[in-house]
C-alpha positions as CSV (number, residue, x, y, z in Angstrom):
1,X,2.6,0.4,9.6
2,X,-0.2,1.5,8.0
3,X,-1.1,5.0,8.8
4,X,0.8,7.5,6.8
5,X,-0.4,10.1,9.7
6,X,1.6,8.0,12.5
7,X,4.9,6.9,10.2
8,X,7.1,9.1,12.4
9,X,5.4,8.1,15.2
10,X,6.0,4.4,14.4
11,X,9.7,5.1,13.6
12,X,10.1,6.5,16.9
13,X,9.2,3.6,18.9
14,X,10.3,0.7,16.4
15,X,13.9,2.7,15.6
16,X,14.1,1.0,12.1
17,X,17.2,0.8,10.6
18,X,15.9,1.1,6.9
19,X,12.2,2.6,5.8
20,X,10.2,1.0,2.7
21,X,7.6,3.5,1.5
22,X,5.2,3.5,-1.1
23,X,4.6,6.4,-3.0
24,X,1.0,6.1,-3.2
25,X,-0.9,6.3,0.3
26,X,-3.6,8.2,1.9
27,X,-3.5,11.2,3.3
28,X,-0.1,11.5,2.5
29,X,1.9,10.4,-0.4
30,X,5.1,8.6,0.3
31,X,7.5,12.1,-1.1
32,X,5.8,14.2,1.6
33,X,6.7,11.7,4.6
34,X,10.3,11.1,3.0
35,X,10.6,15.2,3.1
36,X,9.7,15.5,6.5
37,X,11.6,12.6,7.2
38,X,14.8,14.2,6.1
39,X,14.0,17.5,7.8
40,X,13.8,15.6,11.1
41,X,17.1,15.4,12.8
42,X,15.6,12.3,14.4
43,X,15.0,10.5,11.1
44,X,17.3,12.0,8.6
45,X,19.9,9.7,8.9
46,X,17.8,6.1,8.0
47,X,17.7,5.4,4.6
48,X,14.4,5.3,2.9
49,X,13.7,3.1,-0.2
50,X,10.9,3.6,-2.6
51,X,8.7,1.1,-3.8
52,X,6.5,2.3,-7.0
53,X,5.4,1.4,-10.7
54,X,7.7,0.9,-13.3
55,X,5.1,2.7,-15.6
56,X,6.0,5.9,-13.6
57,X,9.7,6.1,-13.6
58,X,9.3,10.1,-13.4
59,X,8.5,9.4,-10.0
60,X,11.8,8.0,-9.0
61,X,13.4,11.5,-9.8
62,X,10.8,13.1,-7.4
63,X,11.7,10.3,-5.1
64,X,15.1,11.1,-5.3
65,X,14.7,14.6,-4.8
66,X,12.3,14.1,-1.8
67,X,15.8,12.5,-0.3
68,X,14.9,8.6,-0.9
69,X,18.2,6.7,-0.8
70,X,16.8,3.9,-3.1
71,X,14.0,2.5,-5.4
72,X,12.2,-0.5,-6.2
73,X,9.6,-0.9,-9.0
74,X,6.8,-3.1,-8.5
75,X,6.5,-5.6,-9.2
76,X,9.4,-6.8,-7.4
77,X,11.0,-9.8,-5.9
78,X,11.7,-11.1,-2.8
79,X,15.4,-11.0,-4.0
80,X,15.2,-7.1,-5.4
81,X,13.8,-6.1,-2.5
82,X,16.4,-7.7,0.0
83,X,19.3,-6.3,-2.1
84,X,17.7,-2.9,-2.0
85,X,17.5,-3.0,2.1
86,X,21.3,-5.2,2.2
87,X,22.7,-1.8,0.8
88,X,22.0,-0.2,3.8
89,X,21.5,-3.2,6.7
């Protein structure tokens, strides 16, 4: 999905059981759709992970607080990535 405008929409027809969001994105950055993600009753309850920098590790605060249930820093591998998703698969 590549439309930060149509996330929720895309959740609501794929049903995804975990959500990998970038904090950086058009139109929207990635802590405004995890907030309205969380204040969705639909959506609240599938885990969001955050991938981001390590150069701004401020941001995974403000990720945290946003409701993310995990973080990645980029660059990451294949391997970080899947153990991020496994804690919530």
């Amino acid at each position: 999905m590549n439309d930060p405008k149509r996330v929720e929409e895309a959740i609501a027809n794929e049903r995804p059981s975990v959500i990998l969001l970038d904090v950086v994105m058009p139109d929207r950055n990635g802590f405004q759709v995890c907030r309205e993600l969380k204040s969705n009753s639909e959506f609240n309850t599938i885990p969001v992970i955050f991938g981001d920098e390590q150069r701004f590790a401020k941001r995974q605060v403000l990720g945290r607080t946003a409701g993310a249930d995990g973080y990645v820093t980029k660059p990451f591998t294949r391997e970080e990535l899947l153990r991020a998703v496994r804690r919530f698969a």
